[in-house]
C-alpha atoms as one frame of an Amber mdcrd trajectory, in Angstrom:
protein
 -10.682  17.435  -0.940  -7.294  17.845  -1.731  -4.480  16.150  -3.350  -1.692
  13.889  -1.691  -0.648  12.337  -5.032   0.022  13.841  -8.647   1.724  12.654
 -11.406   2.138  14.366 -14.328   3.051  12.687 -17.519   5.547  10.602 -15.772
   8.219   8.759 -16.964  10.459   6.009 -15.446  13.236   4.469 -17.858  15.509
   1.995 -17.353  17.778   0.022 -20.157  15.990   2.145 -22.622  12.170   1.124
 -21.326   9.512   2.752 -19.897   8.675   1.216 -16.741   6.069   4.009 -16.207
   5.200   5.024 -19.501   3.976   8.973 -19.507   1.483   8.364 -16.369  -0.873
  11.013 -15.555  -2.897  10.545 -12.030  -4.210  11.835  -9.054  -4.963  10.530
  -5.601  -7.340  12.565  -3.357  -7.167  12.568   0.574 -10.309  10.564   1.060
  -9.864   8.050  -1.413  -8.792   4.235  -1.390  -6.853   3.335  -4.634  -6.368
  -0.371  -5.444  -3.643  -0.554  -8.836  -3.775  -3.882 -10.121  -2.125  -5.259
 -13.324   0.676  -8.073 -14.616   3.776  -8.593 -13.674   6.036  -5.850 -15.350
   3.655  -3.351 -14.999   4.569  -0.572 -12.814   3.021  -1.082  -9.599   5.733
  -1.362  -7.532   7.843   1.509  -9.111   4.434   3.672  -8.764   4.772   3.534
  -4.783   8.292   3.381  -5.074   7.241   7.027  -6.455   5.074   7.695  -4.060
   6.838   6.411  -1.225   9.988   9.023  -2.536  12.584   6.325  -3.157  12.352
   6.936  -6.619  12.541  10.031  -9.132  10.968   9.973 -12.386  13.007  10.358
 -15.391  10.698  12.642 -16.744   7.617  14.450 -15.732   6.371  15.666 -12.622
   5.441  13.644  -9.210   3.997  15.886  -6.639   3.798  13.933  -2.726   2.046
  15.971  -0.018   2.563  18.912  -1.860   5.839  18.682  -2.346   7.883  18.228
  -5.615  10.130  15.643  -5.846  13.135  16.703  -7.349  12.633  19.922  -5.205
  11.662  18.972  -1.936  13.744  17.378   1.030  12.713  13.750   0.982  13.688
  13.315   4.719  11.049  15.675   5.860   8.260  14.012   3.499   8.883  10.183
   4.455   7.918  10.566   8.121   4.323  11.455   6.768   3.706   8.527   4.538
   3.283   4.761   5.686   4.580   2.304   4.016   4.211  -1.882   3.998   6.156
  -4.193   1.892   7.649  -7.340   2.044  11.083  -6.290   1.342  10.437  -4.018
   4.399   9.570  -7.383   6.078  13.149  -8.897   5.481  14.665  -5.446   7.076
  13.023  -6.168  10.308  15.542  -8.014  12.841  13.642 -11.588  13.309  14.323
 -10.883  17.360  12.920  -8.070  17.534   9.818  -7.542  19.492   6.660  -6.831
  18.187   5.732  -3.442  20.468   9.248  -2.697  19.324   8.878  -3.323  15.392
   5.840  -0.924  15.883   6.981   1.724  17.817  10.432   2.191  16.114   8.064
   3.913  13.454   8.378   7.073  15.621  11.837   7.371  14.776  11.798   5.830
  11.633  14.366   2.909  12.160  14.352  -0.732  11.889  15.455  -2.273  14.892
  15.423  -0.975  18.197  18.894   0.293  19.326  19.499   3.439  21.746  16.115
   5.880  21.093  14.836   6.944  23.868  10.366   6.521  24.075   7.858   8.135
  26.117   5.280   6.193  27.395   3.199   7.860  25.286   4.905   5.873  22.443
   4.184   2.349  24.244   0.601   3.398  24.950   0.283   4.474  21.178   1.760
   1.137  19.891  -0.648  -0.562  22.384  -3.360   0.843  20.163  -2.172   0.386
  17.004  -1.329  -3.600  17.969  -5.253  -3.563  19.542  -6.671  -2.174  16.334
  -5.038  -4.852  14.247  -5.791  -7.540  16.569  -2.302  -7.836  17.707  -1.904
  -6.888  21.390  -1.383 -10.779  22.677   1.790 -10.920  20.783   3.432  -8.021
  21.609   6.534  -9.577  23.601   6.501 -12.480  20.760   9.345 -11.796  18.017
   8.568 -10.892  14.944  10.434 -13.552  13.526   8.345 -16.401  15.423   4.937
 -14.563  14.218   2.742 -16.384  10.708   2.986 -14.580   7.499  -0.150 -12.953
   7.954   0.642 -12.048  11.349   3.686 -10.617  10.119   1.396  -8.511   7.193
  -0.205  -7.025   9.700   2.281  -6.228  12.092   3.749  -4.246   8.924   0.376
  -2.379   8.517   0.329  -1.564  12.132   3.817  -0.302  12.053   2.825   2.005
   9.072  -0.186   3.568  10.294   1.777   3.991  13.984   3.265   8.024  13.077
  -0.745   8.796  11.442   0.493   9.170   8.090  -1.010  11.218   6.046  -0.859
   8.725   3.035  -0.672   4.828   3.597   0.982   2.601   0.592   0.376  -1.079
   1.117   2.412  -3.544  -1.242   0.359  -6.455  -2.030  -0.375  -6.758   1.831
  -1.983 -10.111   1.248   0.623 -11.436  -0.513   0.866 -15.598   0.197  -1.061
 -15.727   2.814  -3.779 -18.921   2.918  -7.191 -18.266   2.884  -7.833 -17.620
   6.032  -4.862 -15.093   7.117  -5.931 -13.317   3.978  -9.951 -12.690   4.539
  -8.656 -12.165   8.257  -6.641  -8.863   6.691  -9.033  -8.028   4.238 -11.773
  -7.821   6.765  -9.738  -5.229   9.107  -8.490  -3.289   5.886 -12.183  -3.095
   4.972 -13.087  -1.439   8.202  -9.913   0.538   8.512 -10.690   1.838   4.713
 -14.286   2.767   5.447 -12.778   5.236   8.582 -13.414   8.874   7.845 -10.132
   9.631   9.858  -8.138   7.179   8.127  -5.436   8.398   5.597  -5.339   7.920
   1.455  -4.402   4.904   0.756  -3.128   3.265  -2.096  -2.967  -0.414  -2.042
  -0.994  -2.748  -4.794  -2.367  -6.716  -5.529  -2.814  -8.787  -8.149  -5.846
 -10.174  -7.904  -9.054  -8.578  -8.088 -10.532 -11.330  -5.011  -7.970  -9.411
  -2.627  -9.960  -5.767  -3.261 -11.097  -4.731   0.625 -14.717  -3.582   0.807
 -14.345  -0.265   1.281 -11.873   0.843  -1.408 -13.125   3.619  -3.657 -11.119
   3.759  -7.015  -9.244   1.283  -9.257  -6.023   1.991 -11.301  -5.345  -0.468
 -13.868  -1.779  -0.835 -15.438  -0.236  -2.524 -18.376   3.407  -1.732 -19.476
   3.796   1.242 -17.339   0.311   2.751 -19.170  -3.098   3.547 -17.734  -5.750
   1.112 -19.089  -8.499   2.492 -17.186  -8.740   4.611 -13.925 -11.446   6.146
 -11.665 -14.369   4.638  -9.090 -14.038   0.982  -8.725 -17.643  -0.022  -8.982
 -17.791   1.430 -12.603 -14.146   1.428 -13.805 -13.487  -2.286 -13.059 -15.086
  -4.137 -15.226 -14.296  -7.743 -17.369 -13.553  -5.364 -20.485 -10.932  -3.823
 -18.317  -9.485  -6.274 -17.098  -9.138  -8.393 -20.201  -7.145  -5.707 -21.767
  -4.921  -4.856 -18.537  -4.278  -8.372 -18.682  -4.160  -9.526 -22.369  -7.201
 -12.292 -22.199 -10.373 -12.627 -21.988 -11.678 -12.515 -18.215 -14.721 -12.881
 -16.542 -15.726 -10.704 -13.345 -17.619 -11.232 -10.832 -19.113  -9.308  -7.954
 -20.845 -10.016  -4.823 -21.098  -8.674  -1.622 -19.042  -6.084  -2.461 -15.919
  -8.320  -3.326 -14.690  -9.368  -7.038 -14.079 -12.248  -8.186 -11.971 -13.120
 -11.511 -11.622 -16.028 -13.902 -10.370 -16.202 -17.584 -13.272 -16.073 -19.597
 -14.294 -19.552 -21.736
C-alpha cells in the first residue's frame, strides 16, 4: 500500500473560520473513502484539496506524492478524476456524449480542434459500455436524465485511468431508481482490484455503495470519527457528526439512517 492522499494538520480559513479545522488524514491506494457530514462541514473544500484547486492555509496536503504548494498542479490534475455537478454545468448541453467522455484525454470541456486517435473513440466506447452508456453516445448531453448525466460524469472521470477518483455527491437528486441504478455500478466498480482510490462525498448514509471500505465523518471542518466503515460508522457517530440523536441501520451491506425517537 501506499499513499495518494495526506493531510497534515490542515487548515482552510476564510473570513476568519476554519473551514477545515487542523485535519489530519490519509487515503491509501486500495481504499474507498465515503466523508459524510452537514452542510458547512468541509466536504467539498476537502476534494477541492484533493482535486488541487485549493491550497490550505496552513498545514501540509500531499496528492500523489506531490506537495501542494511545491508541486506543478498541471502535471498532477491529469492523474486524478474528478465528478461534480458544477463540472456538470461546464459541459456544453450540445455536446455529444462520446465527446464529453473523450475530451478527458485532453482535459477540456467541449470539443473544439484536438485531434483523437481511434484509440481514444475505442477507449470512450469502453468507458460508456462499463457505465451502461454506449446507446447514447450520439445523444447530447444536455437531452440525457440527471442520473444519466451522473454517470456520464463518472465515465468521463475514470476515461485518462486516474490514479485517484473524487466523486461529489454523485447521487445527488436523483429518484430512487437513477440512484440504486448508480449505486449498484459504483458498488461493482469499487469492489475492482484495478480500480483507483476513491473518495466519494454524500450526505446520506443510504447512498454508501457496497463496496466502500472506510468512512470519514466531518463536523465544522473537524474529524468526528475516521477509519473502516463497518466499525467506524456507527449511530454514536453519527449523532455527534450531526448534532442529534440518530438511529442506524444496516442490511445487506447498505445503511440506513433515521433520527432516533
Amino acid at each position: 500500500m501506499s499513499a495518494v492522499l495526506e493531510f497534515s494538520d490542515v487548515v482552510v480559513r476564510r473570513d476568519g473560520r476554519n473551514i477545515v479545522d487542523h485535519l489530519s488524514w490519509t487515503v491509501e491506494d486500495d481504499q474507498r473513502w465515503v466523508v459524510l457530514g452537514p452542510n458547512g462541514a468541509g466536504k467539498t473544500t476537502l476534494l477541492q484539496l484533493a482535486d488541487t484547486l485549493m491550497h490550505p492555509t496552513q498545514g501540509r496536503v500531499d496528492v500523489l506524492g506531490e506537495t501542494l504548494g511545491r508541486a506543478d498542479v498541471f502535471e498532477i490534475r491529469p492523474r486524478i478524476g474528478f465528478a461534480s455537478s458544477a463540472m456538470a454545468r461546464r459541459i456544453p448541453a450540445d455536446e455529444t456524449v462520446l465527446n464529453t467522455v473523450m475530451t478527458a484525454a485532453y482535459s477540456v470541456i467541449g470539443r473544439w480542434n484536438e485531434s483523437y486517435e481511434s484509440l481514444d473513440e475505442r477507449r470512450a466506447m469502453r468507458v460508456l459500455e462499463q457505465w451502461h452508456l454506449e446507446h447514447l453516445a450520439e445523444r447530447h448531453f444536455g437531452t440525457l436524465s440527471d442520473g444519466e448525466q451522473k454517470r456520464v460524469q463518472i465515465a468521463r472521470a475514470v476515461m485518462t485511468d486516474p490514479e485517484l477518483l473524487l466523486l461529489d455527491e454523485p447521487s445527488a437528486s436523483l429518484d430512487l431508481g437513477a440512484r440504486e441504478e448508480l449505486l449498484g455500478l459504483l458498488s461493482g466498480f469499487a469492489q475492482s482490484p484495478t480500480t483507483p482510490a476513491m473518495v466519494m462525498v454524500t450526505h446520506h448514509v443510504e447512498e454508501i455503495p457496497v463496496g466502500f471500505t472506510h468512512v470519514l465523518l466531518l463536523r465544522e471542518g473537524a474529524i468526528v470519527a475516521a477509519g473502516p466503515v463497518e466499525q467506524t460508522l456507527t449511530a454514536e457517530a453519527l449523532s455527534e457528526a450531526f448534532g442529534m440523536p440518530i438511529a442506524l441501520d444496516r442490511a445487506d451491506g447498505r445503511y440506513a439512517a433515521r433520527a432516533a425517537s
